[in-house]
C-alpha positions as CSV (number, residue, x, y, z in Angstrom):
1,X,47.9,121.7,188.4
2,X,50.0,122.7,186.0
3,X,47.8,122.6,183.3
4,X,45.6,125.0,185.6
5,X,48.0,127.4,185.5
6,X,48.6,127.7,181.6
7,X,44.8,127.8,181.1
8,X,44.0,131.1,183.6
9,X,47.3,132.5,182.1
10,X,46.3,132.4,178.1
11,X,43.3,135.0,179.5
12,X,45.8,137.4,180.7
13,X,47.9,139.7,178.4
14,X,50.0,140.1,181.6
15,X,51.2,136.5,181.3
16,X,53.5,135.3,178.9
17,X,52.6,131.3,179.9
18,X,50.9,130.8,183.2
19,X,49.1,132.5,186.4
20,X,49.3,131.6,189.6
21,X,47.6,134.3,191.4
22,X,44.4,136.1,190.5
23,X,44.6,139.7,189.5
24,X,43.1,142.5,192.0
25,X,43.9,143.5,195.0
26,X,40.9,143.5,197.8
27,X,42.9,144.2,201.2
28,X,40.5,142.8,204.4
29,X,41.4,144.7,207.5
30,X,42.5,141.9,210.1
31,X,41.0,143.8,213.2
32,X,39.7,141.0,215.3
33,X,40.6,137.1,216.6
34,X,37.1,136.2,214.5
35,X,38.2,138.1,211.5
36,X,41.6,135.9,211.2
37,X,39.6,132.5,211.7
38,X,37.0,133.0,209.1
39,X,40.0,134.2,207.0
40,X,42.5,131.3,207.9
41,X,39.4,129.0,207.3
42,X,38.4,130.6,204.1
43,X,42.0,130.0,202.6
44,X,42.0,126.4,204.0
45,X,38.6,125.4,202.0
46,X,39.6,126.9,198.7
47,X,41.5,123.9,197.1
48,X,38.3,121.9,198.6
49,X,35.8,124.5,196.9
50,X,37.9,124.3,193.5
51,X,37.3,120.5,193.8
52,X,41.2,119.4,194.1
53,X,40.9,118.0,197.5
54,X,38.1,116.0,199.9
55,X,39.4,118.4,203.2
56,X,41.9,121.0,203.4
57,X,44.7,119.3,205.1
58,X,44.7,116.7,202.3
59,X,45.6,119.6,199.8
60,X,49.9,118.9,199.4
61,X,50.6,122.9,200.4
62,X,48.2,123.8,202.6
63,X,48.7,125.2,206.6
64,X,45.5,123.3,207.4
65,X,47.1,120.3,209.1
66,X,49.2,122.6,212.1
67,X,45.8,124.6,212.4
68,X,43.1,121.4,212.6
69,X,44.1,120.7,215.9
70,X,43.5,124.2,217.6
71,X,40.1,124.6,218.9
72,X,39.9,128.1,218.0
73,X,39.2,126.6,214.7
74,X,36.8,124.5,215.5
75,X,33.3,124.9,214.1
């Protein structure tokens, strides 16, 4: 992971080594119940879209495991 770090941080002039967070700033108004879910559930699958994990709550840092048993969630 750390290797993943130093290569998105050589792009950046910001950086002197490595980057952990993308740059920009796109705020999402949190306005309804559905508008948290798809966002909770969009955060879960990224480390499953970037390849690093089968499922979310295999992913070492993730919140995924308190939130897969709440049927809110549920798909």
């Amino acid at each position: 992971m750390l290797r993943m770090f130093k290569f998105f941080g050589k792009g950046n002039s910001q950086n002197e080594e490595y980057q952990f967070w993308q740059n920009g700033n796109h705020p999402i108004e949190l306005w309804s119940a559905e508008v948290i879910k798809q966002k909770i559930i969009y955060l879960h699958n990224n480390p499953v879209k970037q390849g690093m994990v089968a499922n979310p709550e295999d992913y070492l840092y993730s919140s995924a495991n308190p939130f897969s048993e709440l049927k809110v969630l549920d798909l």
